[in-house]
N, C-alpha and C positions, 0 to 999 in steps of 0.2 A: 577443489572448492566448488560448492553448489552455489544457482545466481543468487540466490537472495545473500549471501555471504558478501558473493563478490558484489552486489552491487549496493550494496551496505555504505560502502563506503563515498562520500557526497563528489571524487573527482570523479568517480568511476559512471557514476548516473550520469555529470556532465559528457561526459564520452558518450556513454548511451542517447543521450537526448541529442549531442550534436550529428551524430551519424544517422540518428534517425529523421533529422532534422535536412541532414544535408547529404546523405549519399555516403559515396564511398570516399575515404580521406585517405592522405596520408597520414605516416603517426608523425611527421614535420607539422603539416597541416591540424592536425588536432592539437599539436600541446603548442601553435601559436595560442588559444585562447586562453590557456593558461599560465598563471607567475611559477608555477613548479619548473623545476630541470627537466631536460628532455629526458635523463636517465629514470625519473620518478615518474616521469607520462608513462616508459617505454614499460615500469615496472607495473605499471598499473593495466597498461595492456597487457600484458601477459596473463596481469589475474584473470583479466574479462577474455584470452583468448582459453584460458583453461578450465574454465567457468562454461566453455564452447557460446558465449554472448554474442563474440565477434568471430567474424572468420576474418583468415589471414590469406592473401596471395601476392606472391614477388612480381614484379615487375622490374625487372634490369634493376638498380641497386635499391629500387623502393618495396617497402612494403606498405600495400593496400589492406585497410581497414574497413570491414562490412558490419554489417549489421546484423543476425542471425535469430530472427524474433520468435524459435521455436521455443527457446526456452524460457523466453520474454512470456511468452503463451500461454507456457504451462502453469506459471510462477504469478499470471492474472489469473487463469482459472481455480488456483490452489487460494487467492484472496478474495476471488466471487465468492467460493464455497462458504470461507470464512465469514466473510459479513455476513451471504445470507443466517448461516446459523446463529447467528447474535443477533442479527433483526428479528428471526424468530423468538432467540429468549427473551429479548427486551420486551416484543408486544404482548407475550407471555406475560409477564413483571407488571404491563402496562395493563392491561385487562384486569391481572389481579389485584391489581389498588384501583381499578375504578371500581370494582367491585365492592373492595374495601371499605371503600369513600362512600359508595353507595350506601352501602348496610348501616355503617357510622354515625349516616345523616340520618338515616328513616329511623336508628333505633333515639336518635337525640330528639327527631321529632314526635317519638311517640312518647319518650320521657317527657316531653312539654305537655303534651296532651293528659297523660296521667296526674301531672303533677296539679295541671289546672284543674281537670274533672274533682283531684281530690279536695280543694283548696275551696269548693262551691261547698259541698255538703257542711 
């Protein structure tokens, strides 16, 4: 599973945010903040450990939960990309209806101007 997949889902980002929040946990220590069962923390770690989000290492019967923000990294630079190129289209979009607006107004004001010029004679 790729991270944006895994961390799709809203326990999972909480996992995310708390380890980056607070270090290395255990997976006891992470699903006290949550009402889920330990077995639905344990499974949602797994997504995030095979997703490579979290690293995992034992410690005598525990296992320790890290944080591993390369692919955190990649998955921000793959969303910079993205907006930039939507703030380009949009000022695109925007440029082009000021333009719009522009032409719009001068051809209504020169229709004023016609219509009075003609309304003298």
């Amino acid at each position: 599973m790729d991270t944006l997949s895994a961390i799709a889902e809203p326990n999972r980002r909480k996992i995310i945010q708390l380890l980056a929040q607070r270090g290395n946990l255990t997976a006891g220590e992470i699903a006290r903040h949550f009402q889920s069962s330990g077995p639905a923390i344990s499974q949602h770690l797994q997504v995030l450990k095979e997703a490579k989000a979290v690293f995992v290492t034992r410690q005598a019967q525990k296992r320790i939960y890290s944080l591993n923000p390369e692919p955190l990294q990649e998955l921000s630079g793959w969303l910079f990309d993205l907006t930039n190129q939507w703030e380009q289209r949009l000022n695109k979009l925007d440029s082009m209806l000021s333009k719009e607006k522009k032409d719009s107004n001068a051809y209504k004001s020169q229709s004023r101007r016609g219509r009075r010029n003609g309304s003298k004679s």
